[in-house]
DRENDO-419528 format. One record per residue: residue in three letters; x, y, z of N, C-alpha, C in turn. Coordinates in steps of 0.2 Angstrom, whole numbers. Each point is the difference from the previous one (the first is absolute). Last residue first. Layout:
SITE code   n.u   n.v   n.w  ca.u  ca.v  ca.w   c.u   c.v   c.w
SITE  ALA     X     Y     Z     X     Y     Z     X     Y     Z
...
//
This chain:
SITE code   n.u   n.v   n.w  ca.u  ca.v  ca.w   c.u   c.v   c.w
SITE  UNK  -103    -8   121     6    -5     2     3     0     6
SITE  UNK   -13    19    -9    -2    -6     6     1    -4    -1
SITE  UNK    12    17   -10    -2     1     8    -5    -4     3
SITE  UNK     4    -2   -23     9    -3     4    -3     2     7
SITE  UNK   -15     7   -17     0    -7     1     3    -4     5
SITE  UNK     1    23    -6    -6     0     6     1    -7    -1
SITE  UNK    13     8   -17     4     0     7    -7    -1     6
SITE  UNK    -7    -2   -22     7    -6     2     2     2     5
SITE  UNK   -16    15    -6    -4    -7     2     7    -5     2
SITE  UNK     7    21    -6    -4     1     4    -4    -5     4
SITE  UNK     8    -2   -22     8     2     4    -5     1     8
SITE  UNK   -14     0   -18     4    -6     0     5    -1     5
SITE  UNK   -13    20    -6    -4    -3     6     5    -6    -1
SITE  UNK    10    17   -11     0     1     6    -2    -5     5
SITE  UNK    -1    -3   -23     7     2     4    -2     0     5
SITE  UNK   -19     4   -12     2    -6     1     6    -1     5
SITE  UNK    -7    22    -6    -1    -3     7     0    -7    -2
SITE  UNK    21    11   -12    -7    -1     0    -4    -1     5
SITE  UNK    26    12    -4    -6    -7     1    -6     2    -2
SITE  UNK    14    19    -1     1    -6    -6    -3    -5     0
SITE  UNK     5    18    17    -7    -1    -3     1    -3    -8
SITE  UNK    17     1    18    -6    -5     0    -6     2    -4
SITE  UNK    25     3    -7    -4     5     5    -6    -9     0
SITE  UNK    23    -8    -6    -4     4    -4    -5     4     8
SITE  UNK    29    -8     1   -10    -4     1    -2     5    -5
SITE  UNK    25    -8     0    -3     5    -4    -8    -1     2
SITE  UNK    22   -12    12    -6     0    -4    -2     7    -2
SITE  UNK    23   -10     6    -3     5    -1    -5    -2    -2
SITE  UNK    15   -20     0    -1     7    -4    -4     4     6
SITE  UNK     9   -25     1    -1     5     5    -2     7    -3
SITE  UNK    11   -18   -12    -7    -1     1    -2     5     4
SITE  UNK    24    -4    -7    -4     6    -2    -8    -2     0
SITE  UNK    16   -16     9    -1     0    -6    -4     6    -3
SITE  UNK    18    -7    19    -7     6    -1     1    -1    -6
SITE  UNK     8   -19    18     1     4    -6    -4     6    -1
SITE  UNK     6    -8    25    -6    -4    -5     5     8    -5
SITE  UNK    16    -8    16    -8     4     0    -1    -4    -7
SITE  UNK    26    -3    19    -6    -2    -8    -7     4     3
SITE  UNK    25     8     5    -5     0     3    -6    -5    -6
SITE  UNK    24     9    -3    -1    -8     3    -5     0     2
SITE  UNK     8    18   -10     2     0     7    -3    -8     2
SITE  UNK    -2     9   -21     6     1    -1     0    -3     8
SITE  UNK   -22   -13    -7     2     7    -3     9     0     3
SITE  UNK   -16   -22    -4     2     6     4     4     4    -1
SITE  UNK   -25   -12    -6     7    -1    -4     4     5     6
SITE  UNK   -25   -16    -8     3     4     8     8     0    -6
SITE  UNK   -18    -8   -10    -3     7     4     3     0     3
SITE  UNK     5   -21    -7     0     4    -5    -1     7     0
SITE  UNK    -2   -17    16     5     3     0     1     5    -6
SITE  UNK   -17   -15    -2    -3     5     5     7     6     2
SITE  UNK    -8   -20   -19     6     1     5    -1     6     2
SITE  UNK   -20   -14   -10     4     3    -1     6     2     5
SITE  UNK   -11   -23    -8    -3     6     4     5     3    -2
SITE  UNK   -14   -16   -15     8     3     1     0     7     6
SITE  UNK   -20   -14   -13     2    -1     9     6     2     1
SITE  UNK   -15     1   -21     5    -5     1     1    -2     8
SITE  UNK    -9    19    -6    -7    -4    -2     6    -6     2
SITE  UNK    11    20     0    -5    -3     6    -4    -7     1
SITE  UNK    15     8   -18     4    -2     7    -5    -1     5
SITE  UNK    -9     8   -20    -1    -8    -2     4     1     6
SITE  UNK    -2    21    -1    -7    -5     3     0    -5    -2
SITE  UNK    18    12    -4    -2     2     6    -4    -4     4
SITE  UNK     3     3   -25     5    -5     4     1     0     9
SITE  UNK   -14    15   -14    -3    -6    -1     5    -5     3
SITE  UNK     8    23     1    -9    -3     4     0    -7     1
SITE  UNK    17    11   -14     3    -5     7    -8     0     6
SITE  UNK    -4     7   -24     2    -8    -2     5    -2     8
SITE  UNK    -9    21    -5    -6    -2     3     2    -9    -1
SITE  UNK    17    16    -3    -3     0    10    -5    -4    -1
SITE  UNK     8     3   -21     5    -5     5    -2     1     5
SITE  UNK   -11    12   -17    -1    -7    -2     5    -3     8
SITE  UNK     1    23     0    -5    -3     4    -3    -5    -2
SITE  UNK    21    10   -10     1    -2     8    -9    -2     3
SITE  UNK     8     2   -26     0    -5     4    -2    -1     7
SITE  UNK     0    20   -14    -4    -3    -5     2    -9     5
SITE  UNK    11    20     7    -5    -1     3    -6    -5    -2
SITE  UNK    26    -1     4    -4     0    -4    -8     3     1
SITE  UNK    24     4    17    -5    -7    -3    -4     6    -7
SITE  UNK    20     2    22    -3     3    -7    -3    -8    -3
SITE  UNK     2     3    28     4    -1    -7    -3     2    -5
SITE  UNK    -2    -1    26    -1     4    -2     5    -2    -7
SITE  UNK   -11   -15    20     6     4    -1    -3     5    -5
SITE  UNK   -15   -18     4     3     3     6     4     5    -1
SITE  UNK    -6   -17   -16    -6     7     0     0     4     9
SITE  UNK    16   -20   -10    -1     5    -5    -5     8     1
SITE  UNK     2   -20    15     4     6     3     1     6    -7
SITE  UNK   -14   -22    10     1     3    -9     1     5     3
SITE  UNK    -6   -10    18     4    -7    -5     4     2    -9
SITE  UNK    -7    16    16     4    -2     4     3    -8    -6
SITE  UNK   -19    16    -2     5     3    -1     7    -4     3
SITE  UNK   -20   -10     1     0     2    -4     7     3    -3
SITE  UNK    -8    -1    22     1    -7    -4     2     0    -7
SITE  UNK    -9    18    14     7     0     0     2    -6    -3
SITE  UNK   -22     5    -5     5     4    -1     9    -2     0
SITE  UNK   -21    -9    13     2    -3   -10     7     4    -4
SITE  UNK    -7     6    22     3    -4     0     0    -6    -6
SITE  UNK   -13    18     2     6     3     2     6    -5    -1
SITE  UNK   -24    -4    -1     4     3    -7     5     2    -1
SITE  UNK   -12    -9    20     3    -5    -4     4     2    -5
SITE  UNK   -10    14    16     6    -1     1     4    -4    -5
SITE  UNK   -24     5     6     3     4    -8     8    -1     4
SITE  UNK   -14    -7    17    -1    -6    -7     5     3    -7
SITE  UNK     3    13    21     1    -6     3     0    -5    -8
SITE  UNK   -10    21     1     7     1     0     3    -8    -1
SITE  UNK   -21     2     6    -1     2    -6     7     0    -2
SITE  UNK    -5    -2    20     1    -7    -1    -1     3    -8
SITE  UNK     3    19    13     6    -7     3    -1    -6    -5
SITE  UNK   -17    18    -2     8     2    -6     4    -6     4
SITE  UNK   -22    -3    10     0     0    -4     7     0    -6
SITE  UNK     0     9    25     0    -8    -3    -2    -5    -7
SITE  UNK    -1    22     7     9     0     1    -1    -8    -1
SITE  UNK   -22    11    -1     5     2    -7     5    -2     4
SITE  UNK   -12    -2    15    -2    -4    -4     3     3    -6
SITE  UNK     7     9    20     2    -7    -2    -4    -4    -3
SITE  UNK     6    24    -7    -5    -2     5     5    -7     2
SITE  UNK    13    18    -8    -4    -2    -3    -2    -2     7
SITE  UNK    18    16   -10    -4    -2     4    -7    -4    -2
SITE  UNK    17    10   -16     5    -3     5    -6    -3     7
SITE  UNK    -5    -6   -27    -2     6     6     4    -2     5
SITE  UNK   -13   -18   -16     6     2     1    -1     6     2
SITE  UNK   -13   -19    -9    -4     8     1     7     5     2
SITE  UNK     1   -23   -18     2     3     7    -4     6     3
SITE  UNK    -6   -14   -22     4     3     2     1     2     7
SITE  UNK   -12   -14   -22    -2     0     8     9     5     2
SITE  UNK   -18    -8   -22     8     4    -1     0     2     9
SITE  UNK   -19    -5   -14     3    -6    -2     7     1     4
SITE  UNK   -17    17    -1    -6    -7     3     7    -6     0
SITE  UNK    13    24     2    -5    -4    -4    -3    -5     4
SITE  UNK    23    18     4    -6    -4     1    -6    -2    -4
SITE  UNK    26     9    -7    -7     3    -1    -5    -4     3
SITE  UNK    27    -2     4    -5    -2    -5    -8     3     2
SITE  UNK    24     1    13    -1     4    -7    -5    -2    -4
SITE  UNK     0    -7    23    -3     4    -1     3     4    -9
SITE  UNK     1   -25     6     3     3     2    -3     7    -1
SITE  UNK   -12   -23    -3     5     1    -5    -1     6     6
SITE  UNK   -13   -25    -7     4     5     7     5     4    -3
SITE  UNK   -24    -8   -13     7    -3    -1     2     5     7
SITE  UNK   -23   -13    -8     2     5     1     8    -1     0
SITE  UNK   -29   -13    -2     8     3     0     3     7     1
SITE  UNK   -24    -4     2     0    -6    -3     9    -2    -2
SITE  UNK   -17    12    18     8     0    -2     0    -5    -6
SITE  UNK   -24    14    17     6    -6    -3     5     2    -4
SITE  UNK   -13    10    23     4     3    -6     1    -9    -4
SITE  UNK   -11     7    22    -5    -3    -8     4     1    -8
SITE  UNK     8     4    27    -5     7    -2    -2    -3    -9
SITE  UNK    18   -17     9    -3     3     4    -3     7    -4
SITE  UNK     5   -19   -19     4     3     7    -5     3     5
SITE  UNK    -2   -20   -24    -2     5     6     3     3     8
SITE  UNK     9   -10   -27    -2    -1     7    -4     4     3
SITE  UNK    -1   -10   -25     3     5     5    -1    -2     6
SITE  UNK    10   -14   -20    -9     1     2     2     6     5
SITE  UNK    17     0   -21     0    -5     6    -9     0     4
SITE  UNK    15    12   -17    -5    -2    -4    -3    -7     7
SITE  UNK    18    22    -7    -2     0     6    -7    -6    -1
SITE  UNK    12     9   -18     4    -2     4    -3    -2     6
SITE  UNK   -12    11   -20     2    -7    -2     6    -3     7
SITE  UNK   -15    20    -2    -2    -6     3     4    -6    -1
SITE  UNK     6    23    -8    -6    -3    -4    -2    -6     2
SITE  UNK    17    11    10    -7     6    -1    -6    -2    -4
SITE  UNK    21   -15     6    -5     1     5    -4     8    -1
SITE  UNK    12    -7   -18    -1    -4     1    -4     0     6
SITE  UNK    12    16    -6    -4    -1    -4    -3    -4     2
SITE  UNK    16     6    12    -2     4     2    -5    -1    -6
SITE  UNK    15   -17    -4     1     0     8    -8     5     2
SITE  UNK    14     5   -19    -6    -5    -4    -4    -4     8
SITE  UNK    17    23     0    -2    -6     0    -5    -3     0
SITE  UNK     6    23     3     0     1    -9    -1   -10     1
SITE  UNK    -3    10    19    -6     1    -3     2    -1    -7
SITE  UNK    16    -4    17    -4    -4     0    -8     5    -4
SITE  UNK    20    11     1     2    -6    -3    -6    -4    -1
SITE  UNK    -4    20     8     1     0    -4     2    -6    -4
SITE  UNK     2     3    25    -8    -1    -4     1     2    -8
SITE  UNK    21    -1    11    -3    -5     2    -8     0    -3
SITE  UNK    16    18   -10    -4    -4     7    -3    -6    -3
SITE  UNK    23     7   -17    -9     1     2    -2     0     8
SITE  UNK    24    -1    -8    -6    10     1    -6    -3     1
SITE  UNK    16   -16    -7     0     2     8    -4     5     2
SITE  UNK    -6   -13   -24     7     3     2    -1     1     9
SITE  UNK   -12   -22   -12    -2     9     0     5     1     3
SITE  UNK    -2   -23    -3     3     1    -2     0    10    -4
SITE  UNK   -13   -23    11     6     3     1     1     3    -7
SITE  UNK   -17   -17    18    -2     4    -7     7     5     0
SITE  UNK   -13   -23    10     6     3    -1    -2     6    -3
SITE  UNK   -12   -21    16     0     5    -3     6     5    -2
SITE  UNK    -2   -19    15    -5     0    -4    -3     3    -4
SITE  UNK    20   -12    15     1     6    -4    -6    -1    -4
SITE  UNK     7    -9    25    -4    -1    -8    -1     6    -2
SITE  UNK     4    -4    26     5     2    -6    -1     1    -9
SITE  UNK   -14   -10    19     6    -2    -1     6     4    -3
SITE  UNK   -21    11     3     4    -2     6     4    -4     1
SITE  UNK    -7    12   -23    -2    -4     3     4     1     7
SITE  UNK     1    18   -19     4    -6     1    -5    -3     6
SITE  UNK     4    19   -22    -5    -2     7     1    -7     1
SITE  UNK    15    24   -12     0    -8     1    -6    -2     3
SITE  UNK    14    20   -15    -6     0     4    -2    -7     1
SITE  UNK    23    15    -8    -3    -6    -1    -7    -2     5
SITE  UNK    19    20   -12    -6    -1     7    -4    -4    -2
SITE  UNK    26    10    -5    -7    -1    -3    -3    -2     6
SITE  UNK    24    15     1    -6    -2     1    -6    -3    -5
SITE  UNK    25    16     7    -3    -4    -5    -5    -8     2
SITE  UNK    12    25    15    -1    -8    -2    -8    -1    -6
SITE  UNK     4    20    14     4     1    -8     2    -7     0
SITE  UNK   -12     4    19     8     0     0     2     0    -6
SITE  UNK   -23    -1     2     1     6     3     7     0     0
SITE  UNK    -6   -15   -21    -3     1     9     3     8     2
SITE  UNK    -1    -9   -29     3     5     8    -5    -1     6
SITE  UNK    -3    -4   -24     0    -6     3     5     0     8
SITE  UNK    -5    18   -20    -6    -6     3    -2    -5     5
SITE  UNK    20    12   -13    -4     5     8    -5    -4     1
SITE  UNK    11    -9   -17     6    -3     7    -6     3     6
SITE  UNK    -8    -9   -26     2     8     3     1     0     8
SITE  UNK     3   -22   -17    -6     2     3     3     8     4
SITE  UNK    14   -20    -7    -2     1    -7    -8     6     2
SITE  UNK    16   -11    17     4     1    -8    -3     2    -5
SITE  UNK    -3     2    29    -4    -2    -5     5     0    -8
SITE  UNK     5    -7    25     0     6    -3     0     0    -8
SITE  UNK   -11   -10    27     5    -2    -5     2     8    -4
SITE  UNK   -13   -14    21     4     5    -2     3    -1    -6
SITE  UNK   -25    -6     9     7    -3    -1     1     7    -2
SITE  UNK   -16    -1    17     2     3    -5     4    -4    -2
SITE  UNK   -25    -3    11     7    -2     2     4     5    -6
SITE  UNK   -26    -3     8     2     2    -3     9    -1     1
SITE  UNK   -26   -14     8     6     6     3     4     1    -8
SITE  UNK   -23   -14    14     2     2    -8     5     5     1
SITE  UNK   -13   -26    11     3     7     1     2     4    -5
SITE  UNK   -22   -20     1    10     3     0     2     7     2
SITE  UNK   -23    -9     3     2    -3    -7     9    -1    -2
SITE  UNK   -24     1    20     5     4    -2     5    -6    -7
SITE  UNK   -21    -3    16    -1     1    -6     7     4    -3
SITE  UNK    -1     0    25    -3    -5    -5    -2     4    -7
SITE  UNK    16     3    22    -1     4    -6    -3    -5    -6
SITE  UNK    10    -4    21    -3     5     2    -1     3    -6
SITE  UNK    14   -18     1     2     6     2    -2     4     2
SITE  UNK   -10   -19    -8     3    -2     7     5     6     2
SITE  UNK   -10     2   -21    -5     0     5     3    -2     6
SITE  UNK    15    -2   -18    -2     6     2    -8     2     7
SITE  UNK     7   -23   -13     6     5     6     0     6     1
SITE  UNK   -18   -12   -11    -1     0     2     8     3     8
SITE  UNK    -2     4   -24    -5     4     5     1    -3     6
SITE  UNK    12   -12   -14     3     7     2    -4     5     5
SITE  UNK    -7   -24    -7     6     2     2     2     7     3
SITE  UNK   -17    -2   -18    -2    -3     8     5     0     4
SITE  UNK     8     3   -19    -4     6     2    -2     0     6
SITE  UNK     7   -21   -12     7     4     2    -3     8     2
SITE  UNK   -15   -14    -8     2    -4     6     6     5     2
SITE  UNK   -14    11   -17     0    -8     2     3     0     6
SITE  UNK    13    18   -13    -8    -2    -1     1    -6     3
SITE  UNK    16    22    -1     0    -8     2    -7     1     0
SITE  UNK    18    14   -15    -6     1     5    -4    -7     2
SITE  UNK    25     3   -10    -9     1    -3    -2    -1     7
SITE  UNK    24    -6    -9    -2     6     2    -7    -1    -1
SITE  UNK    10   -16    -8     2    -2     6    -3     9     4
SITE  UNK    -2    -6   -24    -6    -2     4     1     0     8
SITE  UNK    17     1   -20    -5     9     4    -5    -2     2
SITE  UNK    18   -15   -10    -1    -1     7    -6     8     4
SITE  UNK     9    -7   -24    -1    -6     3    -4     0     9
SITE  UNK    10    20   -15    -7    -4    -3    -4    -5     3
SITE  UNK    19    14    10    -6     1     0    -5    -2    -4
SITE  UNK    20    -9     1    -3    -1     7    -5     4     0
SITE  UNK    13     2   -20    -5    -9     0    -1     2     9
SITE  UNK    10    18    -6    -7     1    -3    -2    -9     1
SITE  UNK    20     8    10    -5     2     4    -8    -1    -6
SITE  UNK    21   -10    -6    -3    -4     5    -6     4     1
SITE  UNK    12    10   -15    -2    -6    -4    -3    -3     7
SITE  UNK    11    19     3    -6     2    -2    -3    -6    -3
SITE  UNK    21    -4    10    -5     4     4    -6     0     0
SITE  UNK    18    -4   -16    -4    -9     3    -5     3     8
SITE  UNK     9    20   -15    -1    -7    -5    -3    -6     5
SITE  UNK    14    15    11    -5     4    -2    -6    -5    -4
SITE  UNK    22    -9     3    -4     0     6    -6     2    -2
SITE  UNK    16     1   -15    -5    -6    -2    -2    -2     8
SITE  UNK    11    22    -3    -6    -1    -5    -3    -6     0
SITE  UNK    19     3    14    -6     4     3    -6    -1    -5
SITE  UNK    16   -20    -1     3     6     1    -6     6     2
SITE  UNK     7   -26     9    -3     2    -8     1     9     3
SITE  UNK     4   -20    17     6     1    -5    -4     0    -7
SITE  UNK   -10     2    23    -1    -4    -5     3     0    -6
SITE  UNK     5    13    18    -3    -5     1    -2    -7    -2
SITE  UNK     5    22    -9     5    -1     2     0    -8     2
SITE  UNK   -21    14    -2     4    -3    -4     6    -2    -1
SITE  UNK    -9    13    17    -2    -9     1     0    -2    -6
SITE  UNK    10    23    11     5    -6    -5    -6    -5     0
SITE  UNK    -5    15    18     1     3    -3     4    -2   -10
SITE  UNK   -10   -15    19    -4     3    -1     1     7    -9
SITE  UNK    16   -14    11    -4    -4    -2    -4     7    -3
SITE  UNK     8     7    18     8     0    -7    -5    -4    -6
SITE  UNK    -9     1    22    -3     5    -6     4     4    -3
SITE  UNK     3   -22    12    -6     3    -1    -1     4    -5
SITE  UNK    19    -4    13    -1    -2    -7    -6    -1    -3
SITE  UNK     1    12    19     6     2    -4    -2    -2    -6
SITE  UNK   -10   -12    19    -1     7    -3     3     2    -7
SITE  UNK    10   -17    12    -9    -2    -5    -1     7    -2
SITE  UNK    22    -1    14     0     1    -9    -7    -1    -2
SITE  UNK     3    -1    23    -2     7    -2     0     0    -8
SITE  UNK     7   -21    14    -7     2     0    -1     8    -5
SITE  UNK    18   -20    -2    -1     8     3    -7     2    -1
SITE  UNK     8   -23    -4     5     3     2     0     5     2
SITE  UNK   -21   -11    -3     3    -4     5     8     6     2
SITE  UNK   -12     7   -18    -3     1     7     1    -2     5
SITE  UNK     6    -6   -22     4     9     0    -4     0     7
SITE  UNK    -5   -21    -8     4     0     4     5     6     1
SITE  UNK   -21     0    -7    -1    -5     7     9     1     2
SITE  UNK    -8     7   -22     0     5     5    -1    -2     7
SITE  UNK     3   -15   -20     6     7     1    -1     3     4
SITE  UNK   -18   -15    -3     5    -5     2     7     6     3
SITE  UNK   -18     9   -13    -3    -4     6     8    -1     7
SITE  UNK     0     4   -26     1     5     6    -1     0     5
SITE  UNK    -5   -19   -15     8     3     4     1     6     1
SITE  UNK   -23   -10    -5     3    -3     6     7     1     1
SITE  UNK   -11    15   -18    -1     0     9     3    -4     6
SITE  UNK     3    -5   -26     3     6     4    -2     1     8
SITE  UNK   -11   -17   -10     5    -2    -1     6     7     3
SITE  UNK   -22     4    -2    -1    -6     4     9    -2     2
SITE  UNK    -7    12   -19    -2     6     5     3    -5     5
SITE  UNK    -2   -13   -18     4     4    -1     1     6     5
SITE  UNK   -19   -15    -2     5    -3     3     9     3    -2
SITE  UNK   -20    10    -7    -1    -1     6     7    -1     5
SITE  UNK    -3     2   -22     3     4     2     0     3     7
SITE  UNK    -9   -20   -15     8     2     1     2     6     4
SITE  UNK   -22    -3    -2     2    -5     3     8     1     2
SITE  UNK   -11    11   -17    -2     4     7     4    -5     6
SITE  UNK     0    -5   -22     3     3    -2     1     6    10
SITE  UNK   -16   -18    -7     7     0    -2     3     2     3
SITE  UNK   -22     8    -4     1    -5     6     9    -1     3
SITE  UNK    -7     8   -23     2     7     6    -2    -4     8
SITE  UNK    -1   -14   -20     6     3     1     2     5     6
SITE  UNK   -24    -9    -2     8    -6     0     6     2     1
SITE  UNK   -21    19     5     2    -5    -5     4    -6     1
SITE  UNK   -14    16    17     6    -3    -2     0    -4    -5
SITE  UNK   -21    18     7     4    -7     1     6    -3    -4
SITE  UNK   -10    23    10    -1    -4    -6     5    -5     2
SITE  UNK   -10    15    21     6     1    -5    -2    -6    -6
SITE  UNK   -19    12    16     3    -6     2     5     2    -7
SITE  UNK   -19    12    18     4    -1    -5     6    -6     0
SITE  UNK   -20     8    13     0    -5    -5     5     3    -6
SITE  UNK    -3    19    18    -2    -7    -1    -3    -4    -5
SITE  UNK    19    20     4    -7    -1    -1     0    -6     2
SITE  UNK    21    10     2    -5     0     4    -5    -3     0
SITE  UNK    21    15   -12    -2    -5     2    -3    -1     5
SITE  UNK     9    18   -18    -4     0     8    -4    -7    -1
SITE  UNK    17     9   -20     2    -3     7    -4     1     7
SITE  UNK    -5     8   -22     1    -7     0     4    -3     5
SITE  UNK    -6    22     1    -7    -3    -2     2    -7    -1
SITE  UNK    17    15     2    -1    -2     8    -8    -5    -2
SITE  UNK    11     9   -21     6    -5     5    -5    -3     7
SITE  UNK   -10    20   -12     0    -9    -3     4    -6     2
SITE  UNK     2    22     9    -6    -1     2    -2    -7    -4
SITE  UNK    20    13    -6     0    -3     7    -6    -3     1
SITE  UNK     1    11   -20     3    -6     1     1    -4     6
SITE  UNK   -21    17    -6     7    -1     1     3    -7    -1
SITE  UNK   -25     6   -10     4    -3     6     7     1     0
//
């Protein structure tokens, strides 16, 4: 096994019943203090940037991603004892808190399914999409990790709920892989081949098809009994135009994990030199911070997604979500594929 390949094997999170080791006294402690030490900073930058905004609106920006580029400056320590309390936080978040990523059982399933069903898509499990952080690798062979623009790129593969819910991580293949590649080398593509993911009672669909689950996902993924994609094509029927709208419609959520994501943690928006032996411990530690903001009730700032460009005109940000699909030929599916996507979209037409 490669060293890449070990890196990404402990960083795909997701399964269910998983649960972090329990807190000592001291590392209780020690956690608390630095709670209330995060807390204690936050509420004066809080406080600093209400009134850089009151006096000029355009410095947030700015200072933003001076902060960004200096945030050990920040906290009046130098880059190595930043490096140092980074790598010391992001490990106690993933010890303590890698349950917040997992696959939902019980009551919080029922939940989900049941938001998907009222989108037309019962027994459904999550969405699944691919995203690029950009960065540039220090310690990994640079042509690897080349997009089509000679940008430096890893590819983090996420399945998220229609709240938003981060349910699944898996990060850290160079930018060359495909999308189907990614997901075949993940624990994600073991898991439901060996029944262990999809473990719900089946439904039954129109023409006697059951479903016992399933994930919404964009035509670069390989169709399956578990794996539901668009029929896509510049002309279509209006039973395929209505099926890809509302199929579109639900796998939207991932898009917009996405943007949230890159927007509250700008570190994986922009393009910077990183570690590699670190950068997919820290995506899969802004997941899990993602999903305690949810779980809490912390809405998100929505402004966030809008910035205005040299001419004063504001748009939405482009977080490099919008790639280029890569589809696969159809004869990849299966006739399962086939009759499930077929039964779901005949279900909608007699709604």
């Amino acid at each position: 096994m490669s060293a890449m390949s070990s890196v990404v094997d402990m960083l795909s999170v997701g399964g269910e019943d998983e649960r972090g080791p329990t807190l000592s006294a001291l590392e209780r402690a020690a956690v608390t203090s630095a709670d209330a030490a995060v807390i204690m900073h936050c509420e004066t930058e809080v406080e600093g940037e209400r009134r850089q905004t009151t006096s000029s609106p355009t410095r947030y920006t700015d200072g933003h991603l001076a902060r960004h580029e200096s945030s050990t400056c920040s906290f009046g320590i130098g880059r190595a004892s930043g490096l140092v309390a980074v790598r010391d936080v992001t490990a106690t978040l993933l010890s303590v808190y890698r349950e917040k990523v997992a696959w939902p059982t019980a009551v919080r399933k029922a939940v989900v399914l049941r938001a998907f069903a009222d989108k037309g898509f019962p027994n459904c499990h999550g969405c699944i999409d691919c995203t690029h952080i950009y960065d540039k690798p220090a310690n990994a062979a640079p042509k690897d990790y080349y997009d089509r623009k000679r940008r430096f790129y890893v590819v983090a593969q996420v399945v998220v709920d229609l709240d938003l819910r981060v349910l699944d991580v898996f990060v850290g293949y160079p930018g060359s892989c495909h999308d189907v590649r990614v997901i075949h080398l993940s624990s994600l593509w073991s898991r439901a081949v060996a029944g262990e993911l999809f473990t719900w009672p089946p439904v039954l669909l129109p023409f006697q098809v059951q479903t016992n689950g399933y994930l919404l996902a964009d035509n670069s993924y390989p169709p399956s009994k578990w794996m539901v994609v668009p029929y896509g094509g510049t002309t279509q029927t209006p039973f395929k135009a209505r099926f890809d709208n509302k199929q579109k419609t639900a796998r939207g959520a991932v898009e917009r994990a996405f943007g949230r994501l890159k927007e509250m943690w700008r570190l994986f928006f922009g393009s910077h030199k990183t570690n590699m032996e670190t950068l997919p411990q820290q995506f899969v530690v802004v997941c899990i911070l993602h999903n305690i903001l949810i779980d809490v009730g912390i809405p998100f700032d929505e402004n966030l997604l809008w910035e205005v460009d040299a001419n004063g005109v504001r748009r939405r940000v482009d977080h490099g979500i919008q790639r280029p699909p890569r589809p696969l030929r159809m004869e990849t599916s299966t006739g399962e594929a086939v009759m499930l996507r077929e039964a779901l979209a005949e279900r909608m037409m007699q709604r």
